[in-house]
N, CA, C and O atoms as CSV, one atom per row, in Angstrom:
chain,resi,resn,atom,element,x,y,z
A,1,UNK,N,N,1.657,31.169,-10.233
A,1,UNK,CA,C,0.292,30.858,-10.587
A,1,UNK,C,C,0.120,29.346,-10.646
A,1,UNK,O,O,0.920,28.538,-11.116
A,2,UNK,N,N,-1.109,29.095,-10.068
A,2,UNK,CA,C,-1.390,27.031,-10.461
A,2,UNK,C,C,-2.184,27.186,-11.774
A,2,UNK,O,O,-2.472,28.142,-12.493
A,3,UNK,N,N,-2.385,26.064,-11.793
A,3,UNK,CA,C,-3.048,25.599,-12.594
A,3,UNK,C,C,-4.731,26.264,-13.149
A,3,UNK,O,O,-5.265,26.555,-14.219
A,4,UNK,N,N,-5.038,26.264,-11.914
A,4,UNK,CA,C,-6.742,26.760,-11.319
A,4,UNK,C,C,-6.999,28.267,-11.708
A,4,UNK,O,O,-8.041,28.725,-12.178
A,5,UNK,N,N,-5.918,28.894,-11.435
A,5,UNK,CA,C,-5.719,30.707,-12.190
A,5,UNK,C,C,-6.008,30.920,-12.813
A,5,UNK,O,O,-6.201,30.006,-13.614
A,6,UNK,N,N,-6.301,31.966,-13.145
A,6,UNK,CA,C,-6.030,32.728,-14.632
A,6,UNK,C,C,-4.556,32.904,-15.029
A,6,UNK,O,O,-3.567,33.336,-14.436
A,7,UNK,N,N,-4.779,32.417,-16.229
A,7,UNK,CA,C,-2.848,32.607,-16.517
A,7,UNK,C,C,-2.001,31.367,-16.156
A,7,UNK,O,O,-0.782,31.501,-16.260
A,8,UNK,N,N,-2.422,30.340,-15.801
A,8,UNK,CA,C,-1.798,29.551,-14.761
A,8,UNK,C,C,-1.799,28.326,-15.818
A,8,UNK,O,O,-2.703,27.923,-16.550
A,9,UNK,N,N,-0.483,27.878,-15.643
A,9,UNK,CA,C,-0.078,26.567,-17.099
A,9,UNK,C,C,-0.654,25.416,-16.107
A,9,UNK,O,O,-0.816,25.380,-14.887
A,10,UNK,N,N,-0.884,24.523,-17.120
A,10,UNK,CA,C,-1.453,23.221,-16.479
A,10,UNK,C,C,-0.194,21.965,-16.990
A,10,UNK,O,O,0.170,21.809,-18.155
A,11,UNK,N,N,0.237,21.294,-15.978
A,11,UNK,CA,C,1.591,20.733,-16.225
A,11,UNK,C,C,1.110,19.542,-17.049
A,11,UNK,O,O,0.132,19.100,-16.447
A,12,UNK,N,N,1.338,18.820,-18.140
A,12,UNK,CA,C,0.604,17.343,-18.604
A,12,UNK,C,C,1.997,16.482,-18.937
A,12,UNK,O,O,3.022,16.956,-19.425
A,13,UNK,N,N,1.773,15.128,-18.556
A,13,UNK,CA,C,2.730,14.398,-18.812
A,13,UNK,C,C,1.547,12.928,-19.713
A,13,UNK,O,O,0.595,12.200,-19.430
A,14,UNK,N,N,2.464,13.235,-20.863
A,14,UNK,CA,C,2.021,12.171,-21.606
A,14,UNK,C,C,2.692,10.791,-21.827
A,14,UNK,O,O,3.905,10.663,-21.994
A,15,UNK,N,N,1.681,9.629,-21.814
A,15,UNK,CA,C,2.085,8.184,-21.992
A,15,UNK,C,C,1.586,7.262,-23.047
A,15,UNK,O,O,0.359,7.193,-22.974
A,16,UNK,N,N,2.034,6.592,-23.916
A,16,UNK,CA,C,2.002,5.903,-24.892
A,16,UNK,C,C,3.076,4.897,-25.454
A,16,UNK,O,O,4.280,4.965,-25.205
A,17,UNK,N,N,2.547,4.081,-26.143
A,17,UNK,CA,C,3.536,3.301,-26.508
A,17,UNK,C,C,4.018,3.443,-28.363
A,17,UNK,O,O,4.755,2.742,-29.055
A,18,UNK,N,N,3.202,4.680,-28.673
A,18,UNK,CA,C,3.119,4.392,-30.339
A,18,UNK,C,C,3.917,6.118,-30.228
A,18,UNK,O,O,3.428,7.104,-29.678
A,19,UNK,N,N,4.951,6.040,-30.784
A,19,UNK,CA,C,5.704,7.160,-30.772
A,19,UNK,C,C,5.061,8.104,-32.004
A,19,UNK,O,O,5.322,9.308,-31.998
A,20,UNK,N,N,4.403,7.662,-32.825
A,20,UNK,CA,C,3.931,8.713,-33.186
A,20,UNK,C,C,2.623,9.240,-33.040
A,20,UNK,O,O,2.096,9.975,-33.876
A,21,UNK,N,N,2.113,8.880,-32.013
A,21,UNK,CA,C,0.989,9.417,-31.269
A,21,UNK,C,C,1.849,10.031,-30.089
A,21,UNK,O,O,1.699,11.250,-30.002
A,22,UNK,N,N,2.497,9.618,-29.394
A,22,UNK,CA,C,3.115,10.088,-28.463
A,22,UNK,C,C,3.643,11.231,-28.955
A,22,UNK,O,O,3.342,12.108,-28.145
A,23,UNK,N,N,4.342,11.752,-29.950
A,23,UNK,CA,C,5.075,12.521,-30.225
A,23,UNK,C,C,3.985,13.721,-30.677
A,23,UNK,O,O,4.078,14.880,-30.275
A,24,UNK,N,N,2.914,13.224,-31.606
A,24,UNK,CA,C,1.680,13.781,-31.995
A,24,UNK,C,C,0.794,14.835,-30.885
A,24,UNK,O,O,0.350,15.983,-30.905
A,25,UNK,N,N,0.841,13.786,-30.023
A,25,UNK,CA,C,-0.228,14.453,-28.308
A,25,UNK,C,C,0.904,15.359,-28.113
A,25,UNK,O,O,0.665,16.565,-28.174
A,26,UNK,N,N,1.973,15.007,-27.913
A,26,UNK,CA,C,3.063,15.968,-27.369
A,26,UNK,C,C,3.074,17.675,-28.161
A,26,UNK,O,O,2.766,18.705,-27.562
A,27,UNK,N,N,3.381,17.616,-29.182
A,27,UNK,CA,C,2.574,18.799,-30.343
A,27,UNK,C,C,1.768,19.708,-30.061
A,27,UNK,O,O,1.863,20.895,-29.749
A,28,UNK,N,N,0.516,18.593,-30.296
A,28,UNK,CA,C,-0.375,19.907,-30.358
A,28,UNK,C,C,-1.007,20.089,-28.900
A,28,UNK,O,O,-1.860,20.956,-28.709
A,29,UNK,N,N,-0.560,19.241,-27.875
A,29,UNK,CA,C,-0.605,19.826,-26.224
A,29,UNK,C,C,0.283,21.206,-26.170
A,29,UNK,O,O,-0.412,22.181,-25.886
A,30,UNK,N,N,1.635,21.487,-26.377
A,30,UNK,CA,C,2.102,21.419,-26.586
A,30,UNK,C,C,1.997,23.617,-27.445
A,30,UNK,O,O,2.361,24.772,-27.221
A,31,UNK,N,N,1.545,23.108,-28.012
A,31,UNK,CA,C,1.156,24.473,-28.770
A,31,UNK,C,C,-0.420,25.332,-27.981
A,31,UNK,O,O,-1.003,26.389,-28.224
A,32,UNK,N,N,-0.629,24.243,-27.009
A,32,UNK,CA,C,-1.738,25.431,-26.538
A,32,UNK,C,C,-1.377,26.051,-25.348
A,32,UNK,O,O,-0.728,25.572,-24.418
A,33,UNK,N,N,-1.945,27.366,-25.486
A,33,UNK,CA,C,-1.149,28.712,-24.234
A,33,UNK,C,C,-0.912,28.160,-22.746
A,33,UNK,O,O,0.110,28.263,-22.068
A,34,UNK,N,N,-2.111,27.555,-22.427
A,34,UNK,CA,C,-2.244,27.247,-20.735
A,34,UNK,C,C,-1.531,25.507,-20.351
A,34,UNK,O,O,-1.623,24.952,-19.256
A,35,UNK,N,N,-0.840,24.930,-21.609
A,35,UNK,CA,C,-0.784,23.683,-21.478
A,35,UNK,C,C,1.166,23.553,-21.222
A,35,UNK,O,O,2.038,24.245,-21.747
A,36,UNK,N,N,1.279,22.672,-20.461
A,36,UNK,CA,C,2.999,22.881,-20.685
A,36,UNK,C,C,3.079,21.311,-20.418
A,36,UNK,O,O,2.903,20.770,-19.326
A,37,UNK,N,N,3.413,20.611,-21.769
A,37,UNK,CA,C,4.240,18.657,-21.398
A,37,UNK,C,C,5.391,18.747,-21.154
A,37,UNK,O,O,6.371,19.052,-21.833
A,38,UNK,N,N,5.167,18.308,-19.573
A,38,UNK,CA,C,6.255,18.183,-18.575
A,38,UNK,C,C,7.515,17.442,-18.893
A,38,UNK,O,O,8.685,17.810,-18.783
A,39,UNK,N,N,6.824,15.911,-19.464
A,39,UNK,CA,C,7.767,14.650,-20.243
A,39,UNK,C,C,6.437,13.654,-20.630
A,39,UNK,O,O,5.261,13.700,-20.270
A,40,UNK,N,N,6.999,12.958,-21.311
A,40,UNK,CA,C,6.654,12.004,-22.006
A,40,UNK,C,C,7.054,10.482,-21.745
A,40,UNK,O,O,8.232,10.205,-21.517
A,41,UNK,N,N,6.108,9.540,-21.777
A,41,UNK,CA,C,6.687,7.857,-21.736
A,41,UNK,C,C,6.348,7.147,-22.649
A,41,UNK,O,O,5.413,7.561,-23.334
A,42,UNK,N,N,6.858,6.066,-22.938
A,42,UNK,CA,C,6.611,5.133,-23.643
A,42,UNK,C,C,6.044,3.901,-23.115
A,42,UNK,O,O,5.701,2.941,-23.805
A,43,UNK,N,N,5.964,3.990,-21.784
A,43,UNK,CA,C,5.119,2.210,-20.688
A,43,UNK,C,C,4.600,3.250,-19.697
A,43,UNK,O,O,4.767,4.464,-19.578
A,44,UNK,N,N,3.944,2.371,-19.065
A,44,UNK,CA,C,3.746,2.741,-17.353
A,44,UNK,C,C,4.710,2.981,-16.157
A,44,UNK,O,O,4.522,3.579,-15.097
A,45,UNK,N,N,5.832,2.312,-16.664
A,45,UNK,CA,C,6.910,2.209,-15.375
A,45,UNK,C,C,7.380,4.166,-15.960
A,45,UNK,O,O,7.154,5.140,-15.242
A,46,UNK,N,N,7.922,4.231,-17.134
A,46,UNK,CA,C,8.208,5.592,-17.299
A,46,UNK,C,C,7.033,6.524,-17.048
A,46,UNK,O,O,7.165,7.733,-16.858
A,47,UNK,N,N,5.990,5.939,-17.060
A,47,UNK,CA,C,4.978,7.277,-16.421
A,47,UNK,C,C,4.999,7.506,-15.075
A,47,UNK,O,O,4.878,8.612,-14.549
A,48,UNK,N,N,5.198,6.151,-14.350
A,48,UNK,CA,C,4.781,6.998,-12.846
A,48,UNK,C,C,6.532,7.356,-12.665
A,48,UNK,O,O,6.670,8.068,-11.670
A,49,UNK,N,N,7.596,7.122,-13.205
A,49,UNK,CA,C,8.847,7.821,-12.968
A,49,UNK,C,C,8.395,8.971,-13.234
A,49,UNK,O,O,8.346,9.687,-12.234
A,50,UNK,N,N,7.945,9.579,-14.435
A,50,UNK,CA,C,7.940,10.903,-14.964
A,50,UNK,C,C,6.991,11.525,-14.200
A,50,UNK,O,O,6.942,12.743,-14.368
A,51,UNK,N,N,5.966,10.904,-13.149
A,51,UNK,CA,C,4.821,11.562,-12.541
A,51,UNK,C,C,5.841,11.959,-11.160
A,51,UNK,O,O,5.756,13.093,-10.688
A,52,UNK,N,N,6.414,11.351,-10.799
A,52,UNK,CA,C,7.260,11.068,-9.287
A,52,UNK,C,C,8.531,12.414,-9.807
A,52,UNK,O,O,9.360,12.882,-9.026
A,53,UNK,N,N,8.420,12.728,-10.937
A,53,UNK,CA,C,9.862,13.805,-10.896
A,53,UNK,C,C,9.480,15.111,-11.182
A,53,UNK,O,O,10.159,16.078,-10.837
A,54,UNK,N,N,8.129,15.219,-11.970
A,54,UNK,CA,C,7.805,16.319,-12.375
A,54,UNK,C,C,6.489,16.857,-11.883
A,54,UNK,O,O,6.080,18.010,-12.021
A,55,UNK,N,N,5.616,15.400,-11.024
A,55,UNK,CA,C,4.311,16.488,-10.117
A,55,UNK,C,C,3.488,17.123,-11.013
A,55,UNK,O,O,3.283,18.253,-10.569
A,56,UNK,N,N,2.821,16.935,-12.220
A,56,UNK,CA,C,2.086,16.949,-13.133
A,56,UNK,C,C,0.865,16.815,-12.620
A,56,UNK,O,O,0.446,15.997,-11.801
A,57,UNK,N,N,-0.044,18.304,-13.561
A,57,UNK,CA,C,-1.968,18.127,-12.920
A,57,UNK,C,C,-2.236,16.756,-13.662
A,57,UNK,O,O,-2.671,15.718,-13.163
A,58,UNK,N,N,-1.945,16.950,-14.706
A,58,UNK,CA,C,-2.709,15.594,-15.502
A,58,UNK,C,C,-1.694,14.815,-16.073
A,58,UNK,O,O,-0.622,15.206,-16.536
A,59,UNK,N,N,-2.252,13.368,-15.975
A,59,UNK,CA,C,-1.543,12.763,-17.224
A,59,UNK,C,C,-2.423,11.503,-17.899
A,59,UNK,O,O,-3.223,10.624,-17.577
A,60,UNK,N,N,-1.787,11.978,-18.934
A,60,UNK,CA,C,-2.919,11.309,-19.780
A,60,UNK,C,C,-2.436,10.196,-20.768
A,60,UNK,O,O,-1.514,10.235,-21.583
A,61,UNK,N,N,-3.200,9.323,-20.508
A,61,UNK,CA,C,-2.254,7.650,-20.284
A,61,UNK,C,C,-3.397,6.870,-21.419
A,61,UNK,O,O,-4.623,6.759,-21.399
A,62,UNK,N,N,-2.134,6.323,-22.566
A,62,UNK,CA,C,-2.608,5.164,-22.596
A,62,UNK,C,C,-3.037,3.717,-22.386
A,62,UNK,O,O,-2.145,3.120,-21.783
A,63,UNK,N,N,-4.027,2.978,-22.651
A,63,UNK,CA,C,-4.118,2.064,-21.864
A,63,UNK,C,C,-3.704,1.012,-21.744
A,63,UNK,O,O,-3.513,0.310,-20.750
A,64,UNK,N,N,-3.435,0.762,-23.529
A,64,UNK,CA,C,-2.228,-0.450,-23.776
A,64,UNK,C,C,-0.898,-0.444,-23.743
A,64,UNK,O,O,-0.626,-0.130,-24.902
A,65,UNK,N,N,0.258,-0.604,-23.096
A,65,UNK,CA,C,1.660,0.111,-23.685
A,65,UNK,C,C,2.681,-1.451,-22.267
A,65,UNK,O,O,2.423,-1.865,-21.136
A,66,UNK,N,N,3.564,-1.680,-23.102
A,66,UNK,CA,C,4.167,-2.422,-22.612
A,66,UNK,C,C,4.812,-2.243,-21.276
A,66,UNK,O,O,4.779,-1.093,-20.836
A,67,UNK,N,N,5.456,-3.259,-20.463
A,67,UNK,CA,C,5.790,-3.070,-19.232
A,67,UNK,C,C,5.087,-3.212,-18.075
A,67,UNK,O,O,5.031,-4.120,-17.245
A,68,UNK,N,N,4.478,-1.983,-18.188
A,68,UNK,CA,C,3.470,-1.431,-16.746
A,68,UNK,C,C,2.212,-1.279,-17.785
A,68,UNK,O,O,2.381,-0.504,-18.727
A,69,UNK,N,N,1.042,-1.923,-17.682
A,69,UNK,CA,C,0.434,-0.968,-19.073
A,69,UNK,C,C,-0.985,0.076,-18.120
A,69,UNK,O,O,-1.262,0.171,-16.924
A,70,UNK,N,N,-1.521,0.631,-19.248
A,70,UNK,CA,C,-2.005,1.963,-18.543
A,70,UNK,C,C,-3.192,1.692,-17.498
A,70,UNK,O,O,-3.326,2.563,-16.638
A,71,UNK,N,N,-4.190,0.452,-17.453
A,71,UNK,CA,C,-4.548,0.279,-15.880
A,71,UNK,C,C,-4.087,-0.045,-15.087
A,71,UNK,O,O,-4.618,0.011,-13.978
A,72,UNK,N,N,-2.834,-0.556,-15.296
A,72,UNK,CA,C,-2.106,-0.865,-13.440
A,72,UNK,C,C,-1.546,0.041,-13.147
A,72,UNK,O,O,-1.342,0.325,-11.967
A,73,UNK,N,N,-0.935,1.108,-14.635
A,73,UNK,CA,C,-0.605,2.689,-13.929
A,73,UNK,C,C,-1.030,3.494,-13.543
A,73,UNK,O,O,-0.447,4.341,-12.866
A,74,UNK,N,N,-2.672,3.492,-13.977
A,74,UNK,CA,C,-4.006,4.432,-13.191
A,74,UNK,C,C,-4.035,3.815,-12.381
A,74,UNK,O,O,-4.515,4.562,-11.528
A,75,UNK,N,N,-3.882,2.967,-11.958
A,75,UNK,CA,C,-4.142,2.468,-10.446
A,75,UNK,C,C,-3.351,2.804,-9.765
A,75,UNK,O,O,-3.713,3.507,-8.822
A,76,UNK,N,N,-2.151,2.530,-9.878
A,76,UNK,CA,C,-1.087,3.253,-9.002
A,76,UNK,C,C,-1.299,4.441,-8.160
A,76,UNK,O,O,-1.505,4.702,-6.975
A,77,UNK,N,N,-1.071,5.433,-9.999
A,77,UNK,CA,C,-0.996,7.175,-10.168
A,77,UNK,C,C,-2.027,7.437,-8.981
A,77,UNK,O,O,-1.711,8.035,-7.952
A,78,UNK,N,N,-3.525,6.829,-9.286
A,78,UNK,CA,C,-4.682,7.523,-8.308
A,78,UNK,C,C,-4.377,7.194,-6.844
A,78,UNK,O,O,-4.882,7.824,-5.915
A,79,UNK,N,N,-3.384,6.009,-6.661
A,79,UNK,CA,C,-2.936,5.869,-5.599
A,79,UNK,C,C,-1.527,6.713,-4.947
A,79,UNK,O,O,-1.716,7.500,-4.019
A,80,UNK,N,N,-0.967,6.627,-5.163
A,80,UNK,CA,C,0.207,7.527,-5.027
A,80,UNK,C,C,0.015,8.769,-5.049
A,80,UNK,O,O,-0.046,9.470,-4.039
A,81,UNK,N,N,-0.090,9.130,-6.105
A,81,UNK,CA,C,-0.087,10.983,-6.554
A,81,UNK,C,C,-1.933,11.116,-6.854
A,81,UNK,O,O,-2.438,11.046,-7.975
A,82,UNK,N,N,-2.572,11.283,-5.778
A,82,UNK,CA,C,-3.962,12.154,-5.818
A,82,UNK,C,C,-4.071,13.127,-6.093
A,82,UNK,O,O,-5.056,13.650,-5.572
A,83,UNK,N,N,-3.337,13.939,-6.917
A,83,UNK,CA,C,-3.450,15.150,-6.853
A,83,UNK,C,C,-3.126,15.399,-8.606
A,83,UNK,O,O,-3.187,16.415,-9.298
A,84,UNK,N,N,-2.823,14.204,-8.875
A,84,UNK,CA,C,-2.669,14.252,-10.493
A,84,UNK,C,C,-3.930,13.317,-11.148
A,84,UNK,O,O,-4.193,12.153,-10.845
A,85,UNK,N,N,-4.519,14.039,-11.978
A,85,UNK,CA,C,-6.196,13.803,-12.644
A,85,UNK,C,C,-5.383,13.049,-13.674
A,85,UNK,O,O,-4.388,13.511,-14.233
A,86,UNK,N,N,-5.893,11.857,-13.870
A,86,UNK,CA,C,-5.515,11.085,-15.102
A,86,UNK,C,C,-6.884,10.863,-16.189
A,86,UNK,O,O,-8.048,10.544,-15.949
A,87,UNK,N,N,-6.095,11.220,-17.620
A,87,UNK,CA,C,-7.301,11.029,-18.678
A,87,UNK,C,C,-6.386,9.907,-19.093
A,87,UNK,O,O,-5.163,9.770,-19.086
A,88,UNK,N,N,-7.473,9.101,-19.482
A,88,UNK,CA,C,-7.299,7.305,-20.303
A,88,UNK,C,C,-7.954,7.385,-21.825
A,88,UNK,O,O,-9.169,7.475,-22.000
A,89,UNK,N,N,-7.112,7.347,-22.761
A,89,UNK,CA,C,-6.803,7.467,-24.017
A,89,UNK,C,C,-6.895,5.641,-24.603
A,89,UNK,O,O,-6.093,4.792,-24.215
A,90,UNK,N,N,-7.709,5.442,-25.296
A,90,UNK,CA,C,-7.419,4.482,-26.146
A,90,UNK,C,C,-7.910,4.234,-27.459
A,90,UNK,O,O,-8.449,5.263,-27.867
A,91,UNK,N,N,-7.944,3.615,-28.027
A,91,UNK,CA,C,-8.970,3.152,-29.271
A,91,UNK,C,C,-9.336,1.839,-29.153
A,91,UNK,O,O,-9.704,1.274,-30.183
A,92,UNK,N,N,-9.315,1.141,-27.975
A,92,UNK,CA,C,-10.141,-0.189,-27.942
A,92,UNK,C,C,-11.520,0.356,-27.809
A,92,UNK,O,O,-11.644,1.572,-27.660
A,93,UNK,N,N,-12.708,-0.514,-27.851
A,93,UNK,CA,C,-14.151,0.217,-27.429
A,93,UNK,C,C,-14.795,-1.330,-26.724
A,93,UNK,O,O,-15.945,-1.554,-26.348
A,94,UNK,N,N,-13.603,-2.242,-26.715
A,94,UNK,CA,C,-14.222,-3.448,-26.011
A,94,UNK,C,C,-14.598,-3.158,-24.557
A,94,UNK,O,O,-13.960,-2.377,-23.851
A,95,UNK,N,N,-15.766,-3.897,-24.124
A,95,UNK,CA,C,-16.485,-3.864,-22.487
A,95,UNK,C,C,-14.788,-3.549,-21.774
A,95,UNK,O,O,-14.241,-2.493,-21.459
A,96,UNK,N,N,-14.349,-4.907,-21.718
A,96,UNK,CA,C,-12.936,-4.887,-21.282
A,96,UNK,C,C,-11.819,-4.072,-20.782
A,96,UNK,O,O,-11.173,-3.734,-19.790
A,97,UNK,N,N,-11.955,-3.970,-21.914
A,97,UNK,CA,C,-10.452,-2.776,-21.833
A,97,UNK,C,C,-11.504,-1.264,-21.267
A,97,UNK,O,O,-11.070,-0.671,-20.280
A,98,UNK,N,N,-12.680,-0.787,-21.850
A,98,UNK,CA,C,-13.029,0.674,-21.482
A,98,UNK,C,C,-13.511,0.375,-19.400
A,98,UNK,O,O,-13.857,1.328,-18.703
């Protein structure tokens, strides 16, 4: 089954740099029926590794996180892997950063 089914798990790979949000999203994703977290990162460079090994529908990225941070990794991800829908998570609300 994909994703799109009935019945069909939706793969999510989560990214953050605050481990206990990271660990948090991981949870309660995590506990719902149709949802399965593939892996988890802590930067951008470990997200698009973890996107490149595990082929994930979504991943859902924060935007600040050291290394790679989460717009040069949406940029990538939408480049590379089209086929993985990225949600952008933050708590800035500056012009800027949203």
């Amino acid at each position: 089954m994909s994703a799109g089914e009935p019945g069909g798990q939706i793969r999510v790979v989560i990214a953050d740099d605050q481990r206990s949000v990271l660990d948090g999203l991981a949870l309660m994703l995590g506990l719902l029926p149709d949802i399965t977290v593939v892996a988890v990162a802590a930067d951008g460079a470990e997200l698009l590794a973890a996107v490149s090994q595990h082929h994930p529908d979504v991943a859902l990225v924060d935007l600040h996180m050291p290394v790679l941070d989460g717009i040069e990794a949406t940029r990538r991800l939408t480049a590379e892997y089209p086929g993985t829908a990225v949600v952008v998570l933050t708590t800035y609300s500056d012009d800027t950063s949203v």
